[in-house]
N, C-alpha and C positions, 0 to 999 in steps of 0.2 A: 418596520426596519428596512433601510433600504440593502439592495443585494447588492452583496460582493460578485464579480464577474469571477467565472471560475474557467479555469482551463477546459473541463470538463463541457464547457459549454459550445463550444465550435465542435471539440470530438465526436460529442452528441448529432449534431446538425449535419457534421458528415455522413455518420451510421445512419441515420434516416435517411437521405437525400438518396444511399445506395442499399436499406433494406426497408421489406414491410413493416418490421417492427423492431425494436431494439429492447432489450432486456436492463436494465443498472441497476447492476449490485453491487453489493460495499456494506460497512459496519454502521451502526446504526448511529445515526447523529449526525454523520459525514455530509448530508447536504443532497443526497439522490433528490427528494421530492421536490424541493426547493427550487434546485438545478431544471429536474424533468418540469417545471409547472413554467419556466418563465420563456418553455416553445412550444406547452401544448395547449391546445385550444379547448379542452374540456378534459376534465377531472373525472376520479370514481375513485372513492376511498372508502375501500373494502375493511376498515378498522372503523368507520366511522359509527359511534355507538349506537345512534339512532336505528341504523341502517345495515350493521353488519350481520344482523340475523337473515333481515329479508336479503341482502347481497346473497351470503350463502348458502341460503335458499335455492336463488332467480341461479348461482353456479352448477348446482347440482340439476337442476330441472329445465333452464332453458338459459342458459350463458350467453350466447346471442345477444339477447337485450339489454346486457350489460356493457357489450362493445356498443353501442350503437350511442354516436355523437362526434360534435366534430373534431375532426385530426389536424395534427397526429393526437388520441386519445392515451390519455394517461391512467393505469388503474395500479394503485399507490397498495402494497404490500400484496402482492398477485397471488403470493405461494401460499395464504392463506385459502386458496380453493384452488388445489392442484390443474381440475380440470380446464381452468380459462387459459393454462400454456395451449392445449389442444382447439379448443373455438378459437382463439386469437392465430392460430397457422390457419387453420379452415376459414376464419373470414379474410385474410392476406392472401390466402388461394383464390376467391372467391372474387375478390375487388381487383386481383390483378393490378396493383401501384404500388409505391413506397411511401415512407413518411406515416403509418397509418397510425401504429402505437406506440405509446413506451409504459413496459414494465418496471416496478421498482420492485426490490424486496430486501431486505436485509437479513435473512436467509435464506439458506437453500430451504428448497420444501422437505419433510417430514419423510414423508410419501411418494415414490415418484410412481406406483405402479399405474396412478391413473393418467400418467403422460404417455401418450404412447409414439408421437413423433419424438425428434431429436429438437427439428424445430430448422435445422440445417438451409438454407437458403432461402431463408422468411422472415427468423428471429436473428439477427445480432447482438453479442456482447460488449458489455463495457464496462470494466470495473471501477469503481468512484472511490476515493482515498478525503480524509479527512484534509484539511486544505495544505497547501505550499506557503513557504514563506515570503513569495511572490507573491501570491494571492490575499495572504493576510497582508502585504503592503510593508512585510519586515526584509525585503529585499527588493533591491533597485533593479535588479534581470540585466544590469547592464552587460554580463556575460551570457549569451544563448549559446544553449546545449546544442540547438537544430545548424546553429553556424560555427560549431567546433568542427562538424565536419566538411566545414568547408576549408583548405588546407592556405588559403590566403587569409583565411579570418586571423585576425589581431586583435583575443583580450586584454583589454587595456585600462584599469578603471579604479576608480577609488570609493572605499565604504567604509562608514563608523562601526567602529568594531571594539565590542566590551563582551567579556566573558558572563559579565551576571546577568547582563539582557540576556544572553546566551543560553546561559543555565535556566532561567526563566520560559525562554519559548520553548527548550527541551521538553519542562516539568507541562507546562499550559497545552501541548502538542496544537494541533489543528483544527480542533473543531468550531466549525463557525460557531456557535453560540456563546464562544470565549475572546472573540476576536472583539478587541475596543473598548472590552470590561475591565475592572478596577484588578488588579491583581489578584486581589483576595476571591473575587468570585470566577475570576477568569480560572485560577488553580485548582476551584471547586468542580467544574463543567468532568473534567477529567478523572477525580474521585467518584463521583458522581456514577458515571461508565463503568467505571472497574467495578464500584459498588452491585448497577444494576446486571452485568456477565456474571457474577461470580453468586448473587442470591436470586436473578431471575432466570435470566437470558438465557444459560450455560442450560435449564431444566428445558424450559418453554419452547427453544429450537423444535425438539422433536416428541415433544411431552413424556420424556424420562427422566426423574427424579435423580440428582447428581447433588452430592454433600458437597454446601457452599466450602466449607473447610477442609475441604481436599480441591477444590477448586482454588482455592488461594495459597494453597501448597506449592499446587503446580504453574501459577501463572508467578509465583516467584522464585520458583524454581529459572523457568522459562527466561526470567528478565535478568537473572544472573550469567545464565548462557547466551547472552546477545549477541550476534557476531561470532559465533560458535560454529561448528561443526558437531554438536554434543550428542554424543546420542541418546535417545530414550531411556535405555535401561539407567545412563549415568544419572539422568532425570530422577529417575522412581527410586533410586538407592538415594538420591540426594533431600527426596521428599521421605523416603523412610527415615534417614537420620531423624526428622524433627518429630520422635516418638508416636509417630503414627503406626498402628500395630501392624495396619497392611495395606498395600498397596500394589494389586498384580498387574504385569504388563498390558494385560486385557484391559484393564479399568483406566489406566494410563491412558492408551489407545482411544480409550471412548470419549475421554473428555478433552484429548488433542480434535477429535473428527467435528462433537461439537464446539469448537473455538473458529475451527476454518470454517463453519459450515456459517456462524454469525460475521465472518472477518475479522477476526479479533489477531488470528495469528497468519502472516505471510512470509514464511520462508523465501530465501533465494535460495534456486537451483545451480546446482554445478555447473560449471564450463566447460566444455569442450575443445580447446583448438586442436588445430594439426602442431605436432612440437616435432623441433630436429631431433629428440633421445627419445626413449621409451620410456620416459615420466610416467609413472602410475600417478591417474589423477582421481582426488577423492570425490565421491559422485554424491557424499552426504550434503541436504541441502542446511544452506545458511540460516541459523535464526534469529527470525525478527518480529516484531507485531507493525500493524501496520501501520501506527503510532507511536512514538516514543514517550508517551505521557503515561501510555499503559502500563510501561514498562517501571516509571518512576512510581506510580498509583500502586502500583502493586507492593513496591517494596516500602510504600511509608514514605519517600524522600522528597522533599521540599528542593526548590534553587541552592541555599546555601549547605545542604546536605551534597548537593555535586560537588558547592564550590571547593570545599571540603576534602573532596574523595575523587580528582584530578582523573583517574584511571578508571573509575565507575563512569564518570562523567565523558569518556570519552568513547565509550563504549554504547553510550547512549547517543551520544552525538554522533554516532555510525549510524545509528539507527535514523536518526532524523536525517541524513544524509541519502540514503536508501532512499527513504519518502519521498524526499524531495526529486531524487532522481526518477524514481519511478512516475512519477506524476509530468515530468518533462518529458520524458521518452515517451510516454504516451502520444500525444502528440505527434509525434512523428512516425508515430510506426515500429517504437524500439523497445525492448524489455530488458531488464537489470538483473544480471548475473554475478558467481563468485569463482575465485580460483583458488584454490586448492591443493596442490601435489602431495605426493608423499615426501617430499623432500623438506616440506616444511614452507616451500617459495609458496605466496600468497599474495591475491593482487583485491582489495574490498570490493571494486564492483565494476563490472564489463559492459558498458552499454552498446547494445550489437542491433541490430537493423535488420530488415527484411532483406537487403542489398546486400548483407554480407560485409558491409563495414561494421566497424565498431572502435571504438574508445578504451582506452584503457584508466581507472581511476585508483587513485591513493586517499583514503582519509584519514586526516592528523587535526588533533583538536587544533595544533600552533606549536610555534616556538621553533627557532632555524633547525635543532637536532632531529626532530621529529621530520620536517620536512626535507631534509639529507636522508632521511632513512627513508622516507618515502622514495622519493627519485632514484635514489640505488634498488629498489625495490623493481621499479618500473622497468628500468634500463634493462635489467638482469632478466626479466620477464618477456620483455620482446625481444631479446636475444635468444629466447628457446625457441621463440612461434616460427615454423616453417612458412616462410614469405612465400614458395613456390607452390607451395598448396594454398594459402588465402592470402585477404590484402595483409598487407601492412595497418596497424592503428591508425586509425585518424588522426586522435590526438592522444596524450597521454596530458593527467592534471594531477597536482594533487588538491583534493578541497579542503580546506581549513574552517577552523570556526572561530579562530582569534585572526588576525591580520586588516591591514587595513588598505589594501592594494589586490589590483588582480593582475600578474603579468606575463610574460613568459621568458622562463630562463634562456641563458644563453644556449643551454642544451636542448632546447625547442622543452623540456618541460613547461608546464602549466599551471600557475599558483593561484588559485583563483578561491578567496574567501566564500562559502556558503548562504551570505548576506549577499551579495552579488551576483551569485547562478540562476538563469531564468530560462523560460521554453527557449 
């Protein structure tokens, strides 16, 4: 199968060029080994069935000779022998260069006690997301995110735009093995996932036994509060309704840590700016999975079940908006934020930078009312930020998922359809 080019794949090349080794994690399917295998020069896959006794074996007894071949060395699900975090800092102490390894795993390890560095100025991170709609080739990028904040860029541009492809790439999400397939199996790739989280994954993270049927309580719970602020308890009371006799905060808790610890769930965090009032701003983080197919898998729903249900569907399409944004910010150095007040004023997603710039963004599935409500949303929003304490927004957009134009209003707002936006 020939490979799709992924953003992920320059990210990559830089974190080597400026560490000993790099770490890429992410959910499982999303394309880590795929990505790690087409810059490294030798392999080690520590699941490979012939091999995975003797591998953690050679981990426990002499790990050394596991790194050994040529770089940057790739050893493909690492946290399966805790100990090779420690020999892979000790051999990058050792060799004194960069570029040497990359780590993959698609969880966290189980166990950290046998880690005993952090790994701080050796190992880099890099989180892998299941792909963009860039990268699956269902957006032209004639909009870049990295040239919104250049304050002369002029989005300007045109895209075919139908809601049921729409609703479709929602339901199908990202993951390469769906990308170019028949619908019917491309929709399967994503059942498929939720299937294997919720009767395998969800136990086998940390080898504790977890009832798939409260696992699927909670990951539909989860997908009903998308774009949420909700909190936990409203969760476990919402999964108690569904005649479940119990379900304590604690057990809650346990099967939210392992969701994050395989990436299944990626909340956005609160924002912070400086405001001119004394706004109480809500510090609850946003939720999301890191996928928005997870989100449809979980509750049953097919394309024409969105097309259906306008307001689910657009809730979802926040979600696929997130992804996409957060897979562009990367690239540059930027992560994706929420805002929040007590006042009720809320802005879907803040793209902020190491610089101290950032963006402000509105999403609307479509349709002129939704995007009037957007923009007064926005105006209103940077009217409170104290410009004397930070910059001013770069830009302000709203992204849409119907529209067939990307422009900018007369009010310097930003229309820019979602089939359109690229790094």
């Amino acid at each position: 199968m020939e490979y799709k080019k992924r953003l992920a794949d320059d990210v990559l090349r830089d974190k080597l060029e400026a560490s000993g080794a790099v770490l890429v994690e992410g959910a499982k399917w999303c394309g880590k080994t795929t990505t790690s295998k087409q810059i490294a020069k030798s392999v080690l896959y520590m699941q490979e069935p012939a091999q995975k006794k003797q591998n953690l074996l050679m981990a426990e007894t002499n790990p050394s000779l596991l790194l050994q071949g040529k770089v940057p060395r790739l050893i493909d699900e690492w946290q399966l022998a805790p100990k090779l975090w420690d020999a892979v800092r000790f051999e990058v102490d050792q060799r004194d260069d960069f570029g040497q390894f990359i780590l993959t795993g698609s969880a966290v390890p189980p166990d950290t006690s046998e880690i005993s560095h952090s790994g701080t100025g050796r190992i880099s991170r890099m989180l892998m997301r299941p792909m963009s709609l860039l990268e699956s080739g269902e957006s032209n990028g004639s909009v870049s995110l990295a040239e919104l904040f250049n304050a002369n860029y002029e989005a300007s541009s045109s895209v075919e735009s139908d809601i049921e492809e729409l609703a479709f790439l929602i339901c199908r999400g990202g993951w390469p093995k769906a990308i170019g397939k028949t619908v019917k199996v491309a929709l399967q790739q994503a059942i498929d996932y939720y299937d294997a989280v919720v009767n395998s994954d969800i136990s086998r993270v940390d080898d504790k036994e977890r009832n798939p049927e409260r696992a699927k309580l909670l990951m539909r719970s989860y997908s009903r509060n998308i774009g949420s602020q909700a909190k936990f308890e409203e969760m476990r009371q919402d999964i108690l309704g569904n005649d479940i006799d119990s379900f304590s905060i604690d057990t809650l808790y346990d099967y939210l840590k392992a969701l994050k610890k395989i990436f299944v769930i990626e909340d956005a965090p609160a924002w912070n700016p400086n405001l001119r009032s004394k706004t109480a701003i809500r510090n609850t983080d946003t939720r999301y999975f890191v996928d928005p197919s997870i989100a449809t898998a979980s509750m049953g729903l097919g394309p024409k079940d969105l097309i259906n249900d306008l307001n689910t569907m657009g809730l979802f399409f926040e979600n696929l908006c997130i992804r996409d944004l957060r897979i562009y910010a990367q690239t540059i150095g930027g992560e994706i934020y929420h805002y929040r007040d007590r006042s009720g004023l809320e802005c879907d997603a803040v793209v902020h930078l190491r610089n101290g710039s950032y963006g402000l963004v509105e999403i609307k599935l479509g349709g002129d009312k939704l995007i009037e409500e957007g923009a007064t949303t926005l105006k209103k929003f940077e009217k409170i930020i104290d410009t004397t304490k930070m910059k001013m927004p770069s830009f302000k957009m709203i992204l849409t998922g119907v529209g067939n134009y990307a422009f900018k209003r007369p009010d310097g707002i930003l229309v820019v359809p979602i089939r359109s936006l690229g790094a």
